[in-house]
C-alpha positions in Angstrom: -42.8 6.9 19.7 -45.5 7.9 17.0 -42.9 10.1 15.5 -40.6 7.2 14.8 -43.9 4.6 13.6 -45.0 7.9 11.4 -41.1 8.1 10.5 -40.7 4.6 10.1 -41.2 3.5 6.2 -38.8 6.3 5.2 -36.1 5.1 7.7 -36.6 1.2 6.2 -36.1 2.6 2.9 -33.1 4.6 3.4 -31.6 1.5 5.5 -32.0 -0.9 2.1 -30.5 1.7 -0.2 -27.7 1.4 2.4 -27.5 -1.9 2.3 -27.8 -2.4 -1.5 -24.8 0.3 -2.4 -22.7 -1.4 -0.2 -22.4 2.2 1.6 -21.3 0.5 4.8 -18.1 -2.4 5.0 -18.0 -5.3 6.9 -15.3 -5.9 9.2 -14.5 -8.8 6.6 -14.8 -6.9 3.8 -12.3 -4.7 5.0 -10.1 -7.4 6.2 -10.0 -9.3 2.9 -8.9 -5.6 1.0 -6.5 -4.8 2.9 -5.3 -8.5 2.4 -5.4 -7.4 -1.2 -4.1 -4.2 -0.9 -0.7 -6.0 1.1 -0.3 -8.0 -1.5 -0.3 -5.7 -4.0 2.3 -3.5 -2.5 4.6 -6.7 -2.1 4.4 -7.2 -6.0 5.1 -3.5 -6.6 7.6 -2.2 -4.1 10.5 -3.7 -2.7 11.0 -3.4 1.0 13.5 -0.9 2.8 16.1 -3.2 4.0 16.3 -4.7 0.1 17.0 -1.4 -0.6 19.3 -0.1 1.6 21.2 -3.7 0.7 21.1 -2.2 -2.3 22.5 0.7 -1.8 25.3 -0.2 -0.4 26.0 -2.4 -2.9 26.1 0.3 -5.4 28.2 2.7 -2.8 31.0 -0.4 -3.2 30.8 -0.8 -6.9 31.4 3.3 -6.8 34.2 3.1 -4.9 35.4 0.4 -6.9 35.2 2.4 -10.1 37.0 4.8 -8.5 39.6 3.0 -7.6 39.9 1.7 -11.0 40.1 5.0 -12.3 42.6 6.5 -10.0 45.0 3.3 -11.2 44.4 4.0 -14.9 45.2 8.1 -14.3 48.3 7.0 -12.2 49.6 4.9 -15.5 49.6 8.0 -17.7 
């Protein structure tokens, strides 16, 4: 017990450096940046279903363009 009285004006110290960085997060600190984070991501990326709709969209203008070309070949 002395060892932790003799120990103990160091330990305070170290404690309010802690606290004054910031060093350790709060449960609602954390909550509220990964709130931000989330929304970030939603202004930046586009989800995977959007893409895949996408996708497929683009496989059906392809085969459209080939289908367009194959006509304009068959006409020479």
């Amino acid at each position: 017990m002395e060892k932790i009285l003799e120990y103990s004006p160091i330990i305070i110290v170290v404690l309010m450096f802690f606290v004054q960085q910031r060093l350790f997060v709060t449960p609602e600190q954390l909550e509220k940046k990964h709130r931000e984070i989330i929304e970030e991501i939603e202004e930046k990326f586009v989800t995977i279903h959007s893409f895949h709709d996408l996708k497929e969209q683009f496989s059906e203008i392809k085969e459209k363009i080939d289908k367009i070309y194959d006509l304009l070949i068959d006409l020479k």
